[in-house]
N, C-alpha and C positions, 0 to 999 in steps of 0.2 A: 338088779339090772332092770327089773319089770319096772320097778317103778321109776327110775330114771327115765325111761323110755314115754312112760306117763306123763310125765312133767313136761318134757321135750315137746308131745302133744296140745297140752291143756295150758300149759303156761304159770302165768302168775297173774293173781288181782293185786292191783295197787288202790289201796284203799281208802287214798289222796288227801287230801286235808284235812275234809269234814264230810260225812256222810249226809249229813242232812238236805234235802231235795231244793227248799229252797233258798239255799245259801248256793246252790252250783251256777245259776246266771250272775251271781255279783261276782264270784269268784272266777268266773269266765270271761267278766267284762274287767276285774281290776288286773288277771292275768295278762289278757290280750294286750292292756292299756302301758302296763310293765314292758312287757317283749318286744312291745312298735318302741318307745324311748328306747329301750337298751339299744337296740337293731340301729335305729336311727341315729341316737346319740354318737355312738361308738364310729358309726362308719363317714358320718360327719367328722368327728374328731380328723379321723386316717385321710380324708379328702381335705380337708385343710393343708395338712399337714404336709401331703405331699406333693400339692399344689403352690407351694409358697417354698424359692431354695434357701429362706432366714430361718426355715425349723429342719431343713436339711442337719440337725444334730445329733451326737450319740442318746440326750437326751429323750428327744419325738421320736427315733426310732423305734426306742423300747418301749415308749409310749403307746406309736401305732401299731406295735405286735401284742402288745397289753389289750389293744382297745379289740381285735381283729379275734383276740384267744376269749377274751369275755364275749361276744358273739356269737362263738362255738360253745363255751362254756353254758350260755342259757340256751343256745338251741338245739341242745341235748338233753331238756326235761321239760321247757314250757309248751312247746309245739306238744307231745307224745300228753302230754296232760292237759291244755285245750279239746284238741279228738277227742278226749276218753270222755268229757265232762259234754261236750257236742252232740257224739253219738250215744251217750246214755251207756259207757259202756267202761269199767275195771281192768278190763282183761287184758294183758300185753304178753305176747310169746314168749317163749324159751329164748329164741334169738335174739327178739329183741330188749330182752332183759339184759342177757351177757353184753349185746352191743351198748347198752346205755349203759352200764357201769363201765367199758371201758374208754365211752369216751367222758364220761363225767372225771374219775380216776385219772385220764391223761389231761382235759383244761384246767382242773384243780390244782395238778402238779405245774402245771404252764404256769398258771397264776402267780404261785407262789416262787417258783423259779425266777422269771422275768422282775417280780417286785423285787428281789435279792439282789437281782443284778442292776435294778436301778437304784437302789440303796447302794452299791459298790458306785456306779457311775457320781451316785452325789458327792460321796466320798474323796472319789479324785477329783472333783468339781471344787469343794468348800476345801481340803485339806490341800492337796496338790495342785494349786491352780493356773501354777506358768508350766507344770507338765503335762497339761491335760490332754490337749490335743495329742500328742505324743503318746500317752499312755491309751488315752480311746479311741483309737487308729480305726479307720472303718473296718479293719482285716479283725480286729478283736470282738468287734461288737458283733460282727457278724457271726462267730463264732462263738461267741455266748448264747445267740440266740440258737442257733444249732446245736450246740451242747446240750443246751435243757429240751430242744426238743427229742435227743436222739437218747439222752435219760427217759423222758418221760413218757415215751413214745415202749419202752423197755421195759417200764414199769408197769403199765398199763398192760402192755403183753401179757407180762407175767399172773396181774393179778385175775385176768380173762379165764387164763389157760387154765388155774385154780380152781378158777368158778366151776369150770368145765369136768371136772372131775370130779364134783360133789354129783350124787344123788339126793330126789328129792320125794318125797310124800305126794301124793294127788291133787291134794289143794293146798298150797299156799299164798296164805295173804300177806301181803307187804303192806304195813302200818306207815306209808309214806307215799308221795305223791313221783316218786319217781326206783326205781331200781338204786339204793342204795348199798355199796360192797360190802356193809359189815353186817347189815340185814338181812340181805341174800344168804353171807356166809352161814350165818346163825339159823337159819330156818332149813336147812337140811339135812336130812336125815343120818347121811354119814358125820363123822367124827372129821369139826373145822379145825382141828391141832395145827396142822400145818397150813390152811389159810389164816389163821390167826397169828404163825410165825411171820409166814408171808407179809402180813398185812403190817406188822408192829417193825416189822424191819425198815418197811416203806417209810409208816408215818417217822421214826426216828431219823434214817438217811435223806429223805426229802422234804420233812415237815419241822424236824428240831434243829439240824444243820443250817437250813435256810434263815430259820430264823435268827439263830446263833450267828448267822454272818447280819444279818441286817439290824441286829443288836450291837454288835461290834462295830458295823461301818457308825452306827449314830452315838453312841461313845469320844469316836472320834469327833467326828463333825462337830457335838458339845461341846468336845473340848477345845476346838481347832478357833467355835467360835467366842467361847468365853475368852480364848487371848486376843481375841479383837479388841482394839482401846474405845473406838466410836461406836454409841449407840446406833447412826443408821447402818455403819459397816455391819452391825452385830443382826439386826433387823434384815438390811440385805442378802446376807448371807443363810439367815434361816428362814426367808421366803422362798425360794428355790428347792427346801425341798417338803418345805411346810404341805405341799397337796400330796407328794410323796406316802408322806406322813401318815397321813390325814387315812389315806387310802389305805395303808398297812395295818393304821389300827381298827380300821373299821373291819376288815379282813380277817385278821387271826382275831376280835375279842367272840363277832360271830362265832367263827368255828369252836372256839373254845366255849361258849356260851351253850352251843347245840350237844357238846359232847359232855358238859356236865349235866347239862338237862337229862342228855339220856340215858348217862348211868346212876341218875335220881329217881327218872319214871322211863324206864326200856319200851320200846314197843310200843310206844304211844302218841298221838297225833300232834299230840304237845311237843316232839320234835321234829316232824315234819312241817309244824309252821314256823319253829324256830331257822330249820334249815333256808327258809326264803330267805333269810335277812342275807347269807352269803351266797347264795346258788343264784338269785334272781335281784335282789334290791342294791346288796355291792355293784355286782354291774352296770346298773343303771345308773349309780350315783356315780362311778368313776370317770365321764366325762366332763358332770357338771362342776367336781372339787376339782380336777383338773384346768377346767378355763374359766374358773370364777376372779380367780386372782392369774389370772396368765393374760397378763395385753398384748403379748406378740399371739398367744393362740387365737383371743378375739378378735383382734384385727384380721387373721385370717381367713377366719369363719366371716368376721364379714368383708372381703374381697372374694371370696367365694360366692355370696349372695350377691355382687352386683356386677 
């Protein structure tokens, strides 16, 4: 108990990137320069979007919730790691540790929730296409988007509430640039058995299901458009959800990328830079693969500028 109590006190160092002194201004200037496009990019997207009633669609809504949840998603670890790299300073509290994992833990689970359910919306888009409107009723979408939040919103609870029950040793260093759940878990001193069930039940119910459906929906959609006869029909049809795409696979090879690295080299900084490619560089990129090939999005964004 003594030492719990310790912890609670002293906190944790997060021991960010790279320790070395003068690598902290580039990495304070390439951070900040990340965080303004995400910030910018994303809430542009939503101001288009909602501006213009031609993207009033099931599609741009899941879109502008995508854009709105990656927002949250990087303003839960680059703000808290500019300050520490600013003031010269490691140290983030007890509270505010458990609070960054649960909200990193619930935009994570948003992320990957919302991309599944736009993978189902292309689905009825390319395969079901005279029922779409019917089947993507505003009453459903709204409630997809409520659904994943009132999952992940549960999840997040729970893996909080976990944390909270571990004790911890005096000094602990986190070998990452932000309070990571499976790190925290690991580094204290009681016995993580049932954070660890906790945690693999998570990643199976809301990481391997997810995927398993937005592997399914593009089975279909493959298949729906190889019976197309016309090459532009075939091309049509797989530009639409080609940015989709584009975004899902930059998303889970990330993740999966950072989670081999770490059961390669544990503990080590070499996964905390792999972590930016999904926590901070996805986000920022998911605007620009979204309206590179979307002319009703650029037409928006620029009626928005004039």
């Amino acid at each position: 108990m003594g030492a719990e109590n310790d912890t609670r006190l002293s906190g944790f160092l997060l021991l960010g990137i790279s320790e070395d002194p003068g690598l902290q201004p580039v990495l304070f200037g390439l951070f900040l320069s990340m965080y303004l496009i995400t910030v910018l990019g994303n809430l542009l997207l939503v101001l288009a979007t909602v501006s213009d009633p031609r993207l009033h669609t099931p599609m741009y809504f899941f879109l502008c919730n995508l854009s709105l949840v990656d927002v949250g998603f990087t303003s839960t670890t680059v703000p808290n790691m500019l300050l520490n790299i600013h003031t010269h300073s490691q140290a983030i509290s007890y509270a505010g540790c458990v609070t960054q994992t649960h909200f990193f833990v619930l935009f994570s689970g948003l992320d990957i929730f919302l991309l599944t359910v736009m993978a189902y919306d292309r689905y009825v888009a390319i395969c079901h296409p005279l029922r779409y409107t019917v089947i993507m009723s505003p009453w459903l979408c709204v409630c997809l988007v409520l659904g994943s939040w009132l999952v992940n919103v549960t999840d997040s609870l729970l893996q909080s509430l976990m944390v909270l029950r571990l004790s911890y040793c005096t000094h602990v260093e986190i070998p990452h640039f932000f309070c990571e759940l499976n790190q925290v878990v690991h580094l204290a001193c009681s016995d993580p058995f049932l954070n660890d069930l906790v945690i693999y039940f998570g990643v199976l119910l809301l990481v391997c299901f997810p995927l398993a459906g937005i592997l399914y929906s593009y089975s279909k959609i493959v298949a729906s458009i190889r019976a197309i006869s016309s090459a532009q029909g075939k091309y049509k049809a797989f530009s639409t959800c080609a940015s989709h795409l584009s975004v899902v696979s930059l998303f889970y090879c990330t993740v999966l990328g950072v989670y081999l690295s770490s059961s390669v080299t544990p503990n080590s900084h070499s996964t905390a830079t792999a972590s930016v490619m999904y926590s901070v560089v996805t986000p920022m990129l998911n605007p620009f693969i979204y309206s590179l090939r979307n002319q009703d999005l650029k037409k928006a964004l620029r009626r928005l500028f004039t």
